[in-house]
C-alpha positions in Angstrom: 90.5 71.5 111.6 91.7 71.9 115.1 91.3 75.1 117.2 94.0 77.2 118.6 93.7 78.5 121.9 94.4 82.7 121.7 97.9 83.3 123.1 98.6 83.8 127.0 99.0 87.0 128.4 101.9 87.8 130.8 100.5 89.3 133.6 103.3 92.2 133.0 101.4 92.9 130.2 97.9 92.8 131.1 98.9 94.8 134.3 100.3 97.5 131.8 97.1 98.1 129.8 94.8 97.9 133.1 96.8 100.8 134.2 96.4 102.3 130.8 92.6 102.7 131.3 92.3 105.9 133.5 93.7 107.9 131.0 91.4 106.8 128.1 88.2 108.1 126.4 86.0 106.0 124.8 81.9 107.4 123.3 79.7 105.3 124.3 76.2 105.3 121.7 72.9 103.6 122.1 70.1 102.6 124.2 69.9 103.6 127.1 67.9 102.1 130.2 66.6 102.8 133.8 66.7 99.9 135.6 64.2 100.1 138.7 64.0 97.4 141.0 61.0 97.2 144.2 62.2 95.4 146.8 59.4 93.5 149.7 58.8 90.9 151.5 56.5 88.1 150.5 54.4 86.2 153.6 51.1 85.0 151.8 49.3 84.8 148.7 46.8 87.1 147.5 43.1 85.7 148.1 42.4 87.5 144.7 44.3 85.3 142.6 47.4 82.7 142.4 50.1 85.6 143.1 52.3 86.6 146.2 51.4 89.6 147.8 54.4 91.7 148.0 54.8 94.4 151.0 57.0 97.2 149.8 60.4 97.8 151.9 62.4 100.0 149.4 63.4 100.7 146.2 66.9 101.0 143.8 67.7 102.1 140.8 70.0 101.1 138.3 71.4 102.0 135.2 71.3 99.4 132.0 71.6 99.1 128.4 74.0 101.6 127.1 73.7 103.5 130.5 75.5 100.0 131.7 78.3 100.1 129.6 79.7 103.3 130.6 78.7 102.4 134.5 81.6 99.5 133.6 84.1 101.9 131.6 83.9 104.1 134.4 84.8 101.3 137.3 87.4 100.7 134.9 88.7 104.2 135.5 88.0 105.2 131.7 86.5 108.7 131.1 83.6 107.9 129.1 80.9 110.3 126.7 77.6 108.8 126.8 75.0 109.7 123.7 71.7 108.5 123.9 67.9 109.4 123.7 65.8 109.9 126.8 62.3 110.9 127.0 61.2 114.2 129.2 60.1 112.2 132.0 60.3 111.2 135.6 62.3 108.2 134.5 65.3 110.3 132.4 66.0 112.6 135.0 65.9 109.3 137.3 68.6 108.2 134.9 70.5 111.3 135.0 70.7 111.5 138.6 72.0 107.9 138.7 74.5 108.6 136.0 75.9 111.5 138.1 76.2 109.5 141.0 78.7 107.5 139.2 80.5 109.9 137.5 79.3 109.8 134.0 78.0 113.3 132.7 74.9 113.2 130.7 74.8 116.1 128.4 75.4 113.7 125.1 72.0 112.5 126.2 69.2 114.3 123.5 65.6 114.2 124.9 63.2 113.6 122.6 59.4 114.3 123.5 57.6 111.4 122.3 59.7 108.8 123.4 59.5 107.2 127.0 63.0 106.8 128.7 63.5 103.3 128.9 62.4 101.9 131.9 62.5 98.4 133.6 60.5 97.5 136.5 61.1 94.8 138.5 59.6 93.6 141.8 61.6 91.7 143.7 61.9 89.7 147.1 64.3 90.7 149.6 66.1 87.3 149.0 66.2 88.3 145.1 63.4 86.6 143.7 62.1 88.2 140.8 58.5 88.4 140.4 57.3 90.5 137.9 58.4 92.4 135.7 57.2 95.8 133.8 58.3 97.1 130.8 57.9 101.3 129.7 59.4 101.9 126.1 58.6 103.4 122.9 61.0 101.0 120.9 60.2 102.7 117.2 63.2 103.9 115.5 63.8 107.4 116.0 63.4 110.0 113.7 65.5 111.8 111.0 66.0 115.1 113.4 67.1 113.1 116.4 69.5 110.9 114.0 70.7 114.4 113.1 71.1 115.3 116.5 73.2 112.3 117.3 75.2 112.8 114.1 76.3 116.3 115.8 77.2 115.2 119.3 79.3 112.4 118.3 81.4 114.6 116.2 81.3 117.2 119.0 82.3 114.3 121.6 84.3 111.6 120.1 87.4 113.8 118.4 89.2 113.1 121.8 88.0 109.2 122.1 90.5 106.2 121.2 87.2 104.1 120.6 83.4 104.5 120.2 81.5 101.8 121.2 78.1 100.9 119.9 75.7 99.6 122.4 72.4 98.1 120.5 69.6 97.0 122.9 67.1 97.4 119.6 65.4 100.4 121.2 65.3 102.7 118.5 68.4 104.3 119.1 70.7 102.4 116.8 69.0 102.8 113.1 70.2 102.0 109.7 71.3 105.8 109.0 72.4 106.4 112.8 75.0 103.2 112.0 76.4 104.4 108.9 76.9 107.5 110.3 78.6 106.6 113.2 81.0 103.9 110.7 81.4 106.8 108.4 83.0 108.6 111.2 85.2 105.9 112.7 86.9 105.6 109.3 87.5 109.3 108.6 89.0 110.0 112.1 90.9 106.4 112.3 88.6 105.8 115.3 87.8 101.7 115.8 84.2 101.5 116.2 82.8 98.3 118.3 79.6 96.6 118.1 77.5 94.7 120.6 74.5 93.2 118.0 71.3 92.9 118.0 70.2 90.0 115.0 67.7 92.1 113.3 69.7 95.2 112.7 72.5 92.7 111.7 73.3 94.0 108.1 73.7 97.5 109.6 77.0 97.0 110.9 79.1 97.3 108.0 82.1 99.1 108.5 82.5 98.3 112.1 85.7 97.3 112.9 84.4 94.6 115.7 81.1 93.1 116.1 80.5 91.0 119.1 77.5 88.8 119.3 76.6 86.4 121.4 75.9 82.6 121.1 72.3 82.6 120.1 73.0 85.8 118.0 76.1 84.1 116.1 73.2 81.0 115.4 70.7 83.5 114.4 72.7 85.5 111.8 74.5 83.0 110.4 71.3 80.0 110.2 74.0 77.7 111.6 73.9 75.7 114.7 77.3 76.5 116.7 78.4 73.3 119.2 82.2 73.1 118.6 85.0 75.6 117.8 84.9 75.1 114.0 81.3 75.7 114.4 82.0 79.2 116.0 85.0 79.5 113.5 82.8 79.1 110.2 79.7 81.2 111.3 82.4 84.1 112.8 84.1 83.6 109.0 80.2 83.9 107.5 79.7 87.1 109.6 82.9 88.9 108.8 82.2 88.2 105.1 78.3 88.8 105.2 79.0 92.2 107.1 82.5 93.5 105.2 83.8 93.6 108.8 87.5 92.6 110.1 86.3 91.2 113.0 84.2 89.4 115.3 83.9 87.8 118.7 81.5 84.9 119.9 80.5 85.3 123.3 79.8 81.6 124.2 78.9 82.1 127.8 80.3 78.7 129.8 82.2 77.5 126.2 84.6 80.7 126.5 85.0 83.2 123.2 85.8 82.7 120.2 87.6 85.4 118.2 87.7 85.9 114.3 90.1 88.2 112.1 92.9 88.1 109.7 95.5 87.6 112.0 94.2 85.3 114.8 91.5 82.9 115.0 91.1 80.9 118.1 89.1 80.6 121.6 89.2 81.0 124.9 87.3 79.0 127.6 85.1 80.5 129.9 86.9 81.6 133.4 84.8 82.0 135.9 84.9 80.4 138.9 81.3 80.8 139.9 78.0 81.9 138.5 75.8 83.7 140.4 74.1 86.0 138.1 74.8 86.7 133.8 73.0 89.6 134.2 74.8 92.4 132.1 78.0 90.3 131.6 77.5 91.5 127.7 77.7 95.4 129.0 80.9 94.0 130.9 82.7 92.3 127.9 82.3 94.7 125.3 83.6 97.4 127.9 86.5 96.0 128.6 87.1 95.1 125.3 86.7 98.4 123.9 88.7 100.1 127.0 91.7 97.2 126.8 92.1 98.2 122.7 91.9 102.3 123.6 95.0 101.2 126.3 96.9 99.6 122.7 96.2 95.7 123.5 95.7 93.9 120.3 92.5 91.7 120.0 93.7 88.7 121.1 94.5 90.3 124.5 91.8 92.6 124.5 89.5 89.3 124.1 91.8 88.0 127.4 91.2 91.1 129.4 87.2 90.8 128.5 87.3 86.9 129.2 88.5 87.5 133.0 86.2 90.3 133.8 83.1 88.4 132.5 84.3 86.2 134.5 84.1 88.0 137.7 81.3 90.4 136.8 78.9 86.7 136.5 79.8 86.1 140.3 77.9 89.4 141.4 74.2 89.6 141.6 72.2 92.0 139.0 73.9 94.1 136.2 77.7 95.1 138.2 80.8 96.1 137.3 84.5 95.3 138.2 87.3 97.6 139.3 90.9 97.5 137.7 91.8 96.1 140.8 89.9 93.1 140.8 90.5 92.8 137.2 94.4 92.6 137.9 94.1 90.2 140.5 93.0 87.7 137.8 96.7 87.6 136.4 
Protein backbone atom coordinates (compact mmCIF):
# COMPACT_ATOMS: atom_id res chain seq x y z
CA UNK A 1 0.00 0.00 0.00
CA UNK A 2 1.62 3.25 -0.87
CA UNK A 3 1.76 6.20 1.53
CA UNK A 4 0.27 9.61 0.92
CA UNK A 5 2.11 12.52 1.86
CA UNK A 6 -0.42 14.97 4.21
CA UNK A 7 -1.55 17.86 2.08
CA UNK A 8 0.50 21.17 1.59
CA UNK A 9 -0.23 24.11 3.46
CA UNK A 10 -0.50 27.52 1.80
CA UNK A 11 1.44 29.72 3.58
CA UNK A 12 -1.81 32.14 3.73
CA UNK A 13 -3.15 29.66 5.72
CA UNK A 14 -0.53 28.62 8.08
CA UNK A 15 0.17 32.49 8.56
CA UNK A 16 -3.56 32.78 9.56
CA UNK A 17 -3.59 30.18 12.41
CA UNK A 18 0.01 31.41 13.70
CA UNK A 19 -1.70 34.71 14.20
CA UNK A 20 -4.58 32.89 15.78
CA UNK A 21 -2.41 31.75 18.77
CA UNK A 22 -2.24 34.89 20.98
CA UNK A 23 -5.66 34.81 21.54
CA UNK A 24 -5.95 31.09 22.66
CA UNK A 25 -5.99 29.17 25.96
CA UNK A 26 -4.95 25.93 26.21
CA UNK A 27 -4.54 23.79 30.20
CA UNK A 28 -1.70 22.38 30.28
CA UNK A 29 -1.61 18.90 33.00
CA UNK A 30 1.23 16.81 34.18
CA UNK A 31 4.67 16.47 35.30
CA UNK A 32 6.37 19.02 35.96
CA UNK A 33 10.30 19.50 36.13
CA UNK A 34 13.14 21.84 37.29
CA UNK A 35 15.73 21.69 35.12
CA UNK A 36 19.15 22.86 36.77
CA UNK A 37 22.12 22.88 34.91
CA UNK A 38 26.06 23.73 36.72
CA UNK A 39 28.12 25.20 34.42
CA UNK A 40 32.51 24.96 34.91
CA UNK A 41 35.32 24.57 33.42
CA UNK A 42 37.24 21.38 33.25
CA UNK A 43 41.38 21.56 33.20
CA UNK A 44 42.46 18.16 34.88
CA UNK A 45 41.39 15.02 36.24
CA UNK A 46 40.73 14.29 39.75
CA UNK A 47 43.80 12.30 41.33
CA UNK A 48 40.97 10.51 43.34
CA UNK A 49 39.45 8.73 40.58
CA UNK A 50 38.99 8.55 36.56
CA UNK A 51 36.62 11.84 36.58
CA UNK A 52 37.12 15.55 35.47
CA UNK A 53 37.35 17.92 38.13
CA UNK A 54 34.85 20.56 37.42
CA UNK A 55 35.45 24.31 38.72
CA UNK A 56 32.12 25.99 39.26
CA UNK A 57 31.41 29.29 37.00
CA UNK A 58 27.56 29.60 37.30
CA UNK A 59 24.48 28.10 37.29
CA UNK A 60 20.79 28.18 35.09
CA UNK A 61 17.79 26.94 35.54
CA UNK A 62 15.31 25.73 33.32
CA UNK A 63 11.94 24.56 33.22
CA UNK A 64 11.04 20.87 31.71
CA UNK A 65 8.48 18.27 31.48
CA UNK A 66 5.11 19.74 31.63
CA UNK A 67 6.74 23.04 32.91
CA UNK A 68 8.28 22.91 29.10
CA UNK A 69 5.26 22.66 27.36
CA UNK A 70 3.67 25.73 28.42
CA UNK A 71 7.39 27.61 28.31
CA UNK A 72 6.61 26.75 24.24
CA UNK A 73 2.78 27.71 24.25
CA UNK A 74 3.69 30.81 25.74
CA UNK A 75 6.64 31.76 22.99
CA UNK A 76 3.88 30.89 20.79
CA UNK A 77 1.89 33.79 22.29
CA UNK A 78 -0.82 31.29 23.72
CA UNK A 79 -2.20 32.08 27.32
CA UNK A 80 -1.64 28.89 28.96
CA UNK A 81 -2.98 27.30 32.67
CA UNK A 82 -0.47 25.07 34.04
CA UNK A 83 -1.71 22.23 36.77
CA UNK A 84 0.73 20.18 38.24
CA UNK A 85 2.22 18.81 41.58
CA UNK A 86 5.26 20.28 43.27
CA UNK A 87 6.76 19.46 46.41
CA UNK A 88 7.36 22.31 49.36
CA UNK A 89 10.84 22.72 48.60
CA UNK A 90 13.69 24.83 47.52
CA UNK A 91 13.30 23.39 44.10
CA UNK A 92 9.22 24.34 43.57
CA UNK A 93 9.57 27.73 44.46
CA UNK A 94 12.82 27.50 42.07
CA UNK A 95 10.25 26.50 39.46
CA UNK A 96 7.84 29.06 40.29
CA UNK A 97 10.11 31.83 40.06
CA UNK A 98 11.21 30.56 36.67
CA UNK A 99 7.67 30.10 35.52
CA UNK A 100 6.97 33.78 36.40
CA UNK A 101 9.83 35.00 34.54
CA UNK A 102 8.17 33.70 31.48
CA UNK A 103 4.90 34.57 31.99
CA UNK A 104 3.13 31.48 32.96
CA UNK A 105 1.32 31.86 36.47
CA UNK A 106 1.58 29.04 38.78
CA UNK A 107 -1.41 28.87 40.98
CA UNK A 108 -2.85 25.54 39.12
CA UNK A 109 0.31 24.07 40.70
CA UNK A 110 -1.00 21.85 44.08
CA UNK A 111 1.99 21.23 46.52
CA UNK A 112 1.92 18.14 48.03
CA UNK A 113 4.20 17.54 51.14
CA UNK A 114 5.68 14.28 50.52
CA UNK A 115 6.61 14.57 47.09
CA UNK A 116 10.08 16.20 45.88
CA UNK A 117 9.57 18.76 43.03
CA UNK A 118 11.12 17.24 40.26
CA UNK A 119 14.47 18.20 39.82
CA UNK A 120 17.26 17.53 37.24
CA UNK A 121 20.77 18.20 37.84
CA UNK A 122 23.14 18.45 35.37
CA UNK A 123 26.83 19.45 35.45
CA UNK A 124 28.00 20.67 32.50
CA UNK A 125 31.20 22.21 30.64
CA UNK A 126 31.16 25.57 29.43
CA UNK A 127 31.48 24.13 25.85
CA UNK A 128 28.23 21.91 26.76
CA UNK A 129 29.52 18.74 27.71
CA UNK A 130 27.43 16.94 29.96
CA UNK A 131 28.97 15.18 32.66
CA UNK A 132 26.82 13.97 35.13
CA UNK A 133 23.77 13.94 35.90
CA UNK A 134 21.51 13.89 39.21
CA UNK A 135 18.19 12.96 39.53
CA UNK A 136 15.62 14.27 42.82
CA UNK A 137 11.95 12.66 42.39
CA UNK A 138 9.51 10.84 44.20
CA UNK A 139 7.94 9.22 40.94
CA UNK A 140 5.02 7.09 42.99
CA UNK A 141 1.67 7.91 41.73
CA UNK A 142 -0.03 10.41 43.68
CA UNK A 143 -2.63 9.94 45.98
CA UNK A 144 -6.59 9.96 45.89
CA UNK A 145 -6.74 13.72 47.65
CA UNK A 146 -4.24 15.22 45.31
CA UNK A 147 -6.12 13.44 42.19
CA UNK A 148 -9.10 15.23 43.80
CA UNK A 149 -7.33 18.32 43.98
CA UNK A 150 -6.49 18.17 40.33
CA UNK A 151 -9.96 17.09 39.43
CA UNK A 152 -11.10 20.69 40.89
CA UNK A 153 -8.59 22.97 39.23
CA UNK A 154 -9.05 21.68 35.87
CA UNK A 155 -12.67 22.38 36.01
CA UNK A 156 -11.98 25.69 37.76
CA UNK A 157 -9.26 26.47 34.85
CA UNK A 158 -10.06 24.79 31.64
CA UNK A 159 -13.91 26.19 31.07
CA UNK A 160 -12.21 28.99 29.04
CA UNK A 161 -9.47 26.62 27.20
CA UNK A 162 -9.95 25.46 23.35
CA UNK A 163 -7.65 22.40 24.34
CA UNK A 164 -6.10 20.72 27.34
CA UNK A 165 -3.07 19.05 26.79
CA UNK A 166 -1.73 16.15 28.71
CA UNK A 167 1.87 16.15 29.38
CA UNK A 168 3.05 12.52 30.82
CA UNK A 169 6.72 12.31 31.86
CA UNK A 170 5.52 9.03 34.14
CA UNK A 171 6.09 11.06 37.38
CA UNK A 172 3.21 10.29 39.21
CA UNK A 173 1.16 13.02 38.03
CA UNK A 174 -0.73 11.36 35.26
CA UNK A 175 -2.58 8.21 37.04
CA UNK A 176 -5.17 5.88 35.83
CA UNK A 177 -8.13 7.91 37.70
CA UNK A 178 -6.34 11.45 37.15
CA UNK A 179 -6.77 10.32 33.07
CA UNK A 180 -10.22 9.36 33.08
CA UNK A 181 -11.03 12.36 34.79
CA UNK A 182 -9.49 14.63 32.71
CA UNK A 183 -11.22 12.46 29.31
CA UNK A 184 -14.41 12.60 31.18
CA UNK A 185 -14.11 16.30 31.16
CA UNK A 186 -12.95 16.88 27.61
CA UNK A 187 -16.10 15.03 26.32
CA UNK A 188 -18.66 16.84 28.53
CA UNK A 189 -17.39 20.33 27.68
CA UNK A 190 -16.53 19.45 23.83
CA UNK A 191 -12.93 20.26 24.85
CA UNK A 192 -10.15 18.00 22.56
CA UNK A 193 -7.89 16.56 24.98
CA UNK A 194 -4.12 15.72 23.62
CA UNK A 195 -1.74 13.26 24.75
CA UNK A 196 2.01 12.98 24.83
CA UNK A 197 2.54 9.02 26.03
CA UNK A 198 4.41 7.43 28.21
CA UNK A 199 4.22 3.21 27.20
CA UNK A 200 3.36 2.03 30.48
CA UNK A 201 0.39 4.15 31.31
CA UNK A 202 -0.54 3.34 27.56
CA UNK A 203 -4.15 1.83 28.24
CA UNK A 204 -4.96 5.00 30.24
CA UNK A 205 -5.60 7.13 27.45
CA UNK A 206 -8.88 6.10 26.29
CA UNK A 207 -10.98 8.83 25.39
CA UNK A 208 -8.29 11.15 24.33
CA UNK A 209 -8.96 12.59 21.24
CA UNK A 210 -5.02 12.55 20.09
CA UNK A 211 -2.26 10.49 21.40
CA UNK A 212 1.15 11.30 20.16
CA UNK A 213 3.92 8.94 20.75
CA UNK A 214 7.06 8.74 19.61
CA UNK A 215 9.05 6.18 17.46
CA UNK A 216 10.22 3.78 20.12
CA UNK A 217 6.81 4.37 22.02
CA UNK A 218 4.68 3.47 18.72
CA UNK A 219 7.25 0.03 18.77
CA UNK A 220 6.72 -0.49 22.31
CA UNK A 221 2.85 -0.41 22.47
CA UNK A 222 2.11 -1.87 19.53
CA UNK A 223 5.10 -5.06 19.78
CA UNK A 224 5.76 -4.11 16.11
CA UNK A 225 8.95 -3.01 14.61
CA UNK A 226 8.15 0.31 12.63
CA UNK A 227 10.86 0.88 9.42
CA UNK A 228 8.52 2.10 6.58
CA UNK A 229 5.29 4.16 6.38
CA UNK A 230 2.94 1.10 6.30
CA UNK A 231 4.84 0.09 9.34
CA UNK A 232 3.88 3.46 11.13
CA UNK A 233 0.38 3.15 9.39
CA UNK A 234 -0.52 -0.37 10.92
CA UNK A 235 0.82 0.17 14.50
CA UNK A 236 -0.94 3.95 14.41
CA UNK A 237 -4.22 1.77 13.18
CA UNK A 238 -3.35 -0.88 16.32
CA UNK A 239 -3.13 2.05 18.71
CA UNK A 240 -6.33 3.89 17.77
CA UNK A 241 -8.17 0.56 17.96
CA UNK A 242 -6.36 -0.80 21.18
CA UNK A 243 -6.96 2.68 22.90
CA UNK A 244 -10.78 3.68 21.37
CA UNK A 245 -9.07 6.87 20.34
CA UNK A 246 -9.66 8.90 16.89
CA UNK A 247 -6.26 9.73 16.60
CA UNK A 248 -2.68 9.43 16.61
CA UNK A 249 0.59 10.81 15.60
CA UNK A 250 4.12 9.05 15.22
CA UNK A 251 6.80 11.26 15.95
CA UNK A 252 9.58 9.56 13.77
CA UNK A 253 12.41 12.00 14.56
CA UNK A 254 14.64 12.17 11.04
CA UNK A 255 11.69 9.82 9.12
CA UNK A 256 9.08 12.84 9.53
CA UNK A 257 5.36 12.08 11.22
CA UNK A 258 3.14 10.03 10.55
CA UNK A 259 -0.53 10.82 11.24
CA UNK A 260 -3.54 8.38 11.79
CA UNK A 261 -7.44 9.11 11.83
CA UNK A 262 -10.63 8.61 9.88
CA UNK A 263 -10.10 11.17 7.53
CA UNK A 264 -6.39 11.29 6.65
CA UNK A 265 -3.67 8.99 6.97
CA UNK A 266 -0.32 9.92 5.58
CA UNK A 267 3.33 11.34 6.65
CA UNK A 268 5.45 13.97 6.62
CA UNK A 269 9.27 13.94 6.37
CA UNK A 270 11.30 15.41 8.85
CA UNK A 271 12.24 19.32 8.04
CA UNK A 272 14.92 20.32 9.69
CA UNK A 273 17.71 21.66 8.33
CA UNK A 274 20.18 21.04 11.07
CA UNK A 275 20.41 19.06 14.33
CA UNK A 276 21.98 20.43 16.99
CA UNK A 277 20.20 19.27 20.04
CA UNK A 278 16.55 16.93 20.24
CA UNK A 279 16.36 17.90 23.56
CA UNK A 280 12.56 18.78 24.33
CA UNK A 281 11.57 18.68 20.60
CA UNK A 282 8.52 16.37 22.11
CA UNK A 283 7.49 19.48 24.53
CA UNK A 284 7.71 21.49 21.15
CA UNK A 285 5.49 19.28 18.86
CA UNK A 286 2.73 18.56 20.99
CA UNK A 287 2.55 22.39 21.81
CA UNK A 288 2.23 23.44 18.67
CA UNK A 289 -0.03 20.92 17.85
CA UNK A 290 -2.33 21.52 20.56
CA UNK A 291 -2.00 25.53 20.01
CA UNK A 292 -2.41 25.14 15.93
CA UNK A 293 -5.91 22.98 16.55
CA UNK A 294 -7.12 25.72 19.50
CA UNK A 295 -6.40 28.45 16.30
CA UNK A 296 -9.16 25.80 14.09
CA UNK A 297 -6.37 24.10 11.85
CA UNK A 298 -7.46 20.58 11.20
CA UNK A 299 -4.90 17.71 12.02
CA UNK A 300 -3.31 17.46 8.92
CA UNK A 301 -2.13 21.11 9.25
CA UNK A 302 -1.84 21.09 12.73
CA UNK A 303 0.71 18.02 12.17
CA UNK A 304 2.38 20.75 9.41
CA UNK A 305 2.63 23.52 11.80
CA UNK A 306 4.28 20.92 14.58
CA UNK A 307 6.59 19.36 11.73
CA UNK A 308 8.23 22.94 11.03
CA UNK A 309 8.76 23.94 14.57
CA UNK A 310 10.40 20.66 15.58
CA UNK A 311 12.20 21.39 13.03
CA UNK A 312 13.64 24.62 14.21
CA UNK A 313 13.42 23.94 17.93
CA UNK A 314 16.25 20.70 17.14
CA UNK A 315 18.64 23.49 15.82
CA UNK A 316 18.92 25.16 19.38
CA UNK A 317 20.91 23.80 22.17
CA UNK A 318 19.00 22.34 25.40
CA UNK A 319 15.09 22.22 25.84
CA UNK A 320 14.00 25.84 23.73
CA UNK A 321 11.25 27.17 22.26
CA UNK A 322 10.26 29.02 19.00
CA UNK A 323 8.46 32.32 18.44
CA UNK A 324 5.52 32.74 15.94
CA UNK A 325 7.84 34.58 14.12
CA UNK A 326 10.31 32.14 13.40
CA UNK A 327 7.59 29.65 12.95
CA UNK A 328 6.11 31.78 9.98
CA UNK A 329 9.29 32.26 8.39
CA UNK A 330 9.15 28.46 7.63
CA UNK A 331 6.29 29.14 5.04
Amino acid sequence: MSASLLPEIAWSRAHALIDRFASRRITVVGDVMLDRFVIGRVSRISPEAPVPVVVFDHEEWRLGGAANVAHNLRALGAAVDLIGVVGADESGAQLKDELAAKGIHSTGLITDLERKTTTKMRVVTTRNQQIARVDYESDHEIGVAIEEALAAQVEMRAKSAQVILVSDYQKGVVTRRSMAQLAAYGQAAGIPVIVDPKVPHIDYYAGATLVTPNHVEAESATNMRIESHDDARRAAESLRKRLGVENVLITRGEHGMWLSHAGVDGYLPASAREVADVTGAGDTVIATLALAIAAGANLAEAARLANEAASIVVGKFGAATVSPDELKQRF
